[in-house]
C-alpha positions as CSV (number, residue, x, y, z in Angstrom):
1,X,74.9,126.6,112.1
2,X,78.7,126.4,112.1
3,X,79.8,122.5,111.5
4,X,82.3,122.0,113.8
5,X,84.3,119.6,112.2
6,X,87.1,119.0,114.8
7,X,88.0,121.0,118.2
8,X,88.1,124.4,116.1
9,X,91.5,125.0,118.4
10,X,93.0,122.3,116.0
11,X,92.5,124.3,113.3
12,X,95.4,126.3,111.8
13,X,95.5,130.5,112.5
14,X,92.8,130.0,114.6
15,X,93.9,129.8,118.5
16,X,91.4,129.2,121.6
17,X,90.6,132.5,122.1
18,X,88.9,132.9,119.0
19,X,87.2,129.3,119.3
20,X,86.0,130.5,123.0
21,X,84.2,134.1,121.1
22,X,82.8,132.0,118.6
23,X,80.6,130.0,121.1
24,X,80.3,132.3,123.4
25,X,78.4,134.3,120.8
26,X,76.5,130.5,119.7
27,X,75.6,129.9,123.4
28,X,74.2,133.4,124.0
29,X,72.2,134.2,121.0
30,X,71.2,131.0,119.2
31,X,72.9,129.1,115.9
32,X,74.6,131.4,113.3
33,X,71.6,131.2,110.6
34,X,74.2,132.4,107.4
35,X,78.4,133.2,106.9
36,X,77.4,136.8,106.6
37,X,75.0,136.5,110.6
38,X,78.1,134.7,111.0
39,X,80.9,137.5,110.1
40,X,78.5,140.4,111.8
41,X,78.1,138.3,115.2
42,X,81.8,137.9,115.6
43,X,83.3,141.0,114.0
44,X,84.4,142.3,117.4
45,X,85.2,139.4,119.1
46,X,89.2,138.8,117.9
47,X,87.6,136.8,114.9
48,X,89.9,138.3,112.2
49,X,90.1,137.9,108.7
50,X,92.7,135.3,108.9
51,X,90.7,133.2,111.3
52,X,87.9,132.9,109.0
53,X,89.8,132.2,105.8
54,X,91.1,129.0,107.6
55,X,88.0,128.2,109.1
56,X,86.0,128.2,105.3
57,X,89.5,126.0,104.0
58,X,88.3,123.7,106.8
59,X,85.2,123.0,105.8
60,X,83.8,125.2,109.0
61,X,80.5,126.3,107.8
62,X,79.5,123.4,104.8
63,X,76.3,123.5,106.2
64,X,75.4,126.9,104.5
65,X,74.8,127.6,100.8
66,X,77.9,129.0,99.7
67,X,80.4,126.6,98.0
68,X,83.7,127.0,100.0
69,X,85.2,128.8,96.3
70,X,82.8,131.5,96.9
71,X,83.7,132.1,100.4
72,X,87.4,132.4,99.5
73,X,86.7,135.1,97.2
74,X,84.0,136.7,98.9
75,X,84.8,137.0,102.6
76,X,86.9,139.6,102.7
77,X,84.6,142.1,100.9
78,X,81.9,140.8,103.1
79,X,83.8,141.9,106.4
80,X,85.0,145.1,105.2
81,X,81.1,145.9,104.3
82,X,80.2,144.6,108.1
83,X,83.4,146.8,109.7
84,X,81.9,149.9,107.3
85,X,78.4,149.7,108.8
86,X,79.5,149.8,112.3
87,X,81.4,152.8,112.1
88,X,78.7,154.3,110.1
89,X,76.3,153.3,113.2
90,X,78.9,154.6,115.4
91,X,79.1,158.2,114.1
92,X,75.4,158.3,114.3
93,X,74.6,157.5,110.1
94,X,71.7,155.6,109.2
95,X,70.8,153.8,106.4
96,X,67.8,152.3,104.4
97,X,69.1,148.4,106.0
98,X,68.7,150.4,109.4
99,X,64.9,150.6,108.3
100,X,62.0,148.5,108.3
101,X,60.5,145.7,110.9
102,X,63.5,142.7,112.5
103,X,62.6,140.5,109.4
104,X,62.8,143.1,107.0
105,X,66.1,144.1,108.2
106,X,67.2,140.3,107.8
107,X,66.5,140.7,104.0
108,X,67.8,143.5,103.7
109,X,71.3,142.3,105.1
110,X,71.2,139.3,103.0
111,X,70.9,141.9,100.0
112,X,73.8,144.4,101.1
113,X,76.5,141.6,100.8
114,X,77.6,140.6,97.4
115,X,79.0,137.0,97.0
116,X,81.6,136.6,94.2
117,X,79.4,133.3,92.8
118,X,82.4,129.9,92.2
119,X,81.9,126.8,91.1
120,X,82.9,124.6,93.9
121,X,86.9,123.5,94.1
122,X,88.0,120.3,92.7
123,X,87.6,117.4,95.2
124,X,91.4,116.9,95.3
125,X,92.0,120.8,96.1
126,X,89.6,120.7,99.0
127,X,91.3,117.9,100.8
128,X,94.6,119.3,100.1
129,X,92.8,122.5,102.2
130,X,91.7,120.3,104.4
131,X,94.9,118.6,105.4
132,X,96.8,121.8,105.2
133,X,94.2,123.4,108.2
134,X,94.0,120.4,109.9
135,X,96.8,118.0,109.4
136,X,94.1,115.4,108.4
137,X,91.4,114.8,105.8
138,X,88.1,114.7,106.7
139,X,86.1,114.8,103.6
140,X,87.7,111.8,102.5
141,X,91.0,110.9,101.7
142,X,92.5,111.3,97.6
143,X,93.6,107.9,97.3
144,X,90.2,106.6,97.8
145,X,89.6,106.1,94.2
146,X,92.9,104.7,93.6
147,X,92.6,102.2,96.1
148,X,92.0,98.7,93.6
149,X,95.1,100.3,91.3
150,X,97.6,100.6,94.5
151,X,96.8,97.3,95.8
152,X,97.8,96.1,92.0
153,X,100.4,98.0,91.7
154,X,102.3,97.3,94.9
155,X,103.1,94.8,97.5
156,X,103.5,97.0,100.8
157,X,101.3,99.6,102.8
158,X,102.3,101.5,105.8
159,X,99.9,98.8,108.2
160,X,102.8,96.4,107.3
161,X,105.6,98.9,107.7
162,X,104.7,99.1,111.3
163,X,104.1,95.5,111.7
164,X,107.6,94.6,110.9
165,X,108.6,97.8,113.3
166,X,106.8,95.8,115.8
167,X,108.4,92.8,115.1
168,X,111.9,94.0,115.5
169,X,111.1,96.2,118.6
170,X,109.7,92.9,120.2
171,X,111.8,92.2,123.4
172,X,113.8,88.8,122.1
173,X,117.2,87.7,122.6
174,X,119.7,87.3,119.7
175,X,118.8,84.1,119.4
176,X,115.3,84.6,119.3
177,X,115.7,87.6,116.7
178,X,117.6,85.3,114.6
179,X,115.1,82.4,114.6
180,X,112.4,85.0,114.0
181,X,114.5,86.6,110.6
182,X,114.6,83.0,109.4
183,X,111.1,82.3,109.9
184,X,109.2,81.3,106.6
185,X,105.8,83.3,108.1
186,X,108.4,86.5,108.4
187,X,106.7,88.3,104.8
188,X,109.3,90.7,104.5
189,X,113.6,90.5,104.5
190,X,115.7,93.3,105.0
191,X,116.9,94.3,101.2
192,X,113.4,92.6,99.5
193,X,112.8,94.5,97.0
194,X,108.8,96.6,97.1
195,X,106.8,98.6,95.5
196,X,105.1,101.7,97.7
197,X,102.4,104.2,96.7
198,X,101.1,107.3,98.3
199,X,100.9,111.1,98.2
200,X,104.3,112.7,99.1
201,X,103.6,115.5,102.2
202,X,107.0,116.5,102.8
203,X,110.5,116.5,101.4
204,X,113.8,117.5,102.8
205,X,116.9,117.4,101.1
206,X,120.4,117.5,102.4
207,X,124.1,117.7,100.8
208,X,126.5,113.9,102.0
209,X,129.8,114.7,103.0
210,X,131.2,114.0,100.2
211,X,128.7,116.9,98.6
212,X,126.5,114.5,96.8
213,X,122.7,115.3,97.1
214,X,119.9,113.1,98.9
215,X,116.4,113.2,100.2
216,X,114.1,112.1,102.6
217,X,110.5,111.6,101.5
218,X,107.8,111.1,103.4
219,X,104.9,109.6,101.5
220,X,101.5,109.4,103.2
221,X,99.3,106.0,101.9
222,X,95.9,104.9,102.8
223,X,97.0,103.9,106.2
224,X,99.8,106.1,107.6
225,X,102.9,107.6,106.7
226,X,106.3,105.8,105.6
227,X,109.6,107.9,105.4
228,X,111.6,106.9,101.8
229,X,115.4,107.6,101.6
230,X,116.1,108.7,97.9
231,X,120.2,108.6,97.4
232,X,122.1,110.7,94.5
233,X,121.4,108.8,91.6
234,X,117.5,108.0,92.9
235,X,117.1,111.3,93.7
236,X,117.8,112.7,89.6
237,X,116.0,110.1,88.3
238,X,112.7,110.9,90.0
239,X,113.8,114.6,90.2
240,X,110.1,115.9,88.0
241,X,108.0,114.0,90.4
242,X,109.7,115.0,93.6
243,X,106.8,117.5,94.4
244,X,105.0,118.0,97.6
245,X,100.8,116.5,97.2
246,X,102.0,114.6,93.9
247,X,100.8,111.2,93.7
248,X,103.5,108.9,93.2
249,X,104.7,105.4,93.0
250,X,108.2,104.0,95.3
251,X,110.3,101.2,93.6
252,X,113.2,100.3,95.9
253,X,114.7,98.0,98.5
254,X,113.1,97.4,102.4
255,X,115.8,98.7,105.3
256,X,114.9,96.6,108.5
257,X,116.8,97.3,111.9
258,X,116.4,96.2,114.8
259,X,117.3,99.3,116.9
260,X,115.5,102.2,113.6
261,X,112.3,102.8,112.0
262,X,111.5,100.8,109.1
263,X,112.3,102.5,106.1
264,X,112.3,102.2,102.2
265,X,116.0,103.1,99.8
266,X,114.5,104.1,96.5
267,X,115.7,103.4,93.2
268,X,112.9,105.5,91.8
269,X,110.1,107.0,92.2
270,X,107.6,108.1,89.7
271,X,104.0,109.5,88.8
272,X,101.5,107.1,90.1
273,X,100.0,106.0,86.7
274,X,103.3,107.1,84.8
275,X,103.2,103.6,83.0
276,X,100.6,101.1,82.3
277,X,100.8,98.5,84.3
278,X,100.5,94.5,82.6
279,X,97.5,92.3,84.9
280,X,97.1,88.7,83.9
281,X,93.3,88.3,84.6
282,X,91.9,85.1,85.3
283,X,87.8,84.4,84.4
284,X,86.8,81.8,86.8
285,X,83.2,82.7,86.7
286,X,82.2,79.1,85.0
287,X,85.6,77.3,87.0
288,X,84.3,74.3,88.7
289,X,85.8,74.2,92.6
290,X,88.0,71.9,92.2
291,X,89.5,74.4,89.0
292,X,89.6,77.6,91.6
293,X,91.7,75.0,94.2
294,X,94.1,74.4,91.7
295,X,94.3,77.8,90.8
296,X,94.6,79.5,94.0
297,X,97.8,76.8,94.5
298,X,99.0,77.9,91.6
299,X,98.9,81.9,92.2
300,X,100.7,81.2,95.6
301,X,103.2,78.7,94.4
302,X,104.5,81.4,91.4
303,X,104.2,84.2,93.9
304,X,107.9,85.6,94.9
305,X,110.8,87.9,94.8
306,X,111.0,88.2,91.2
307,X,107.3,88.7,90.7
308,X,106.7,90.5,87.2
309,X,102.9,91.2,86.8
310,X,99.7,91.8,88.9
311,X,96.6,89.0,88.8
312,X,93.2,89.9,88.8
313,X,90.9,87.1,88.8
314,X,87.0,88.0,87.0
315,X,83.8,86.8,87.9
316,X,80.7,87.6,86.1
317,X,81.7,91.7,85.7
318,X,83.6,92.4,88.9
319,X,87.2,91.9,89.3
320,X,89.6,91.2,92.2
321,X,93.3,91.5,92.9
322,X,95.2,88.5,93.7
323,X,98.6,89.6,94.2
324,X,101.4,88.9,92.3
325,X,103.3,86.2,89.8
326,X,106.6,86.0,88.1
327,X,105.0,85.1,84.7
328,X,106.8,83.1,82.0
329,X,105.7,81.0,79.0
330,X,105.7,78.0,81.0
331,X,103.5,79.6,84.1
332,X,101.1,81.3,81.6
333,X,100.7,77.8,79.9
334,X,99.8,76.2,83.2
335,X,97.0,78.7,84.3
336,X,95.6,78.4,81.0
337,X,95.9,74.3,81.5
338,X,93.8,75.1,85.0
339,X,91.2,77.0,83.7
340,X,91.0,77.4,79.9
341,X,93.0,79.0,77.1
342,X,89.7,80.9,76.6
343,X,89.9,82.6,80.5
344,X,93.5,83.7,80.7
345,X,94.0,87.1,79.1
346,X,97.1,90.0,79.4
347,X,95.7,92.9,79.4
348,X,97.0,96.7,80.3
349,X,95.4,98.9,83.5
């Protein structure tokens, strides 16, 4: 049977008139047992070749044997063999599939179509299919195994984007929006400088008037989208990783206003992974309590603008991000003072 991963209408090239053949055909004679029962039950109902092609990049029939590689290079063939044999059958030829008992026949037709036999695509091609049919991912998402590395490597997400949208869009006076800026709980200022990570989806670049190039990004994270404004002299330093599906890294300043969307100004933005990144790790799996309290102080009281390096901290053989520090001498002496000289170690991801 046909997965049906989303309203098939959502999919790209495919249209409702299509979708409303397709189970039509489902509803009247049972599940589609194969692609190829597939491609012969529809062949006359509007189901062109374009139509399928999107509907295999979708992930539309994972349930049969055929990697979706195979189907790419195979379905076309596959229909021109089906739209062969029924103008054969109209003009009255018959052939050696035509012959035999229903089940033979069946065996037969699995026989007469030739697959063109590929591994399957790479995980990060198939969701890039995906996305590209559907506007979404539904296999999964390929940040997913970057997940512990972004959170290390950066100190805002598109759930905290919006928050701050929501903040500003709130319905307070002047006075109320000013007391709310200076507010200590507010985590981010307008101008604080971040660190954002995602793959990029779209670009568009535009001349200034005064003929100087720009761009405006829009990077897709875990959680959402975030639009990035990359300026002349951002914009040629990160000119090589400026490519659509790239997986990159945003190192620039927060723009908050009160009457626009949230946005980040890069200074750069590079490969995700372009340069190791330093993590002080902290092994607190023999700290006492009172040794983890003092350290959890301590990771908070050094955390600020000017922060330098991630912190893990390890226990036993698992590891967990803590943020971030602006390490010096001094600091590094005090978290060895906490916990041991022994536990504190700089390492490189």
């Amino acid at each position: 049977m046909v997965r049906f991963v989303l309203d098939f209408g959502s999919i790209k090239n495919v249209g409702t008139v299509p979708v409303d053949n397709i189970v039509k055909e489902r509803n009247k004679n049972g599940p589609y047992k194969s692609f190829t029962d597939f491609c012969e039950r529809v062949s006359e109902e509007s189901v062109n070749k374009k139509c399928i092609e999107s509907l295999i990049k979708a992930g539309a029939f994972e349930e049969f044997e055929q990697t979706r590689s195979t189907l790419l290079s195979s379905f076309e063939a596959i229909i021109d063999t089906i739209q062969s044999g029924k103008k054969k059958a109209f003009s009255g030829q018959v052939s050696m599939f035509d012959l035999g008992s229903g089940e033979e026949k069946e065996q037969l037709n699995e026989i007469k179509y030739i697959f063109e036999e590929h591994e399957e695509l790479p995980n990060k091609e198939l969701l890039s299919l995906e996305k590209e049919m559907l506007g979404i991912y539904i296999s999964g998402h390929p940040l997913e195994k970057l997940r512990q590395q972004i959170e290390m490597q950066t100190n805002i997400n598109t759930i905290e984007l919006r928050e701050i949208d929501e903040q500003m869009s709130s319905n307070l006076n002047g006075t109320e929006m000013e007391l709310l800026k200076q507010n200590t709980k507010l985590k981010y200022q307008d101008g604080q400088n971040v660190k954002y990570a995602g793959i990029i989806t779209s670009i568009k670049k535009k001349y200034t008037k005064n003929n100087k190039i720009m761009a405006f990004v829009t990077i897709e994270d875990l959680y959402g989208t975030a639009e990035i404004i990359a300026f002349e002299n951002a914009y040629l330093k990160s000119g090589k990783s400026l490519v659509e599906e790239n997986i990159v890294i945003v190192e620039g300043r927060i723009s908050i206003r009160e009457d626009d969307t949230t946005t980040i100004i890069a200074n750069v933005i590079k490969d995700f992974g372009e340069q190791r990144q330093k993590i002080l790790t902290l092994d607190i799996t023999n700290s006492t309590e009172e040794e983890k309290e003092k350290l959890r102080g301590a990771i908070r009281y050094f955390n600020g603008d000017k922060n330098n390096i991630n912190v893990q901290v390890k226990v036993g053989n698992d590891y967990k991000p803590c943020g971030q520090v602006y390490l010096t001498d001094t600091i590094l002496k005090c978290f060895k003072d906490i916990i041991g000289r022994e536990q504190v170690e700089i390492n490189e991801s």
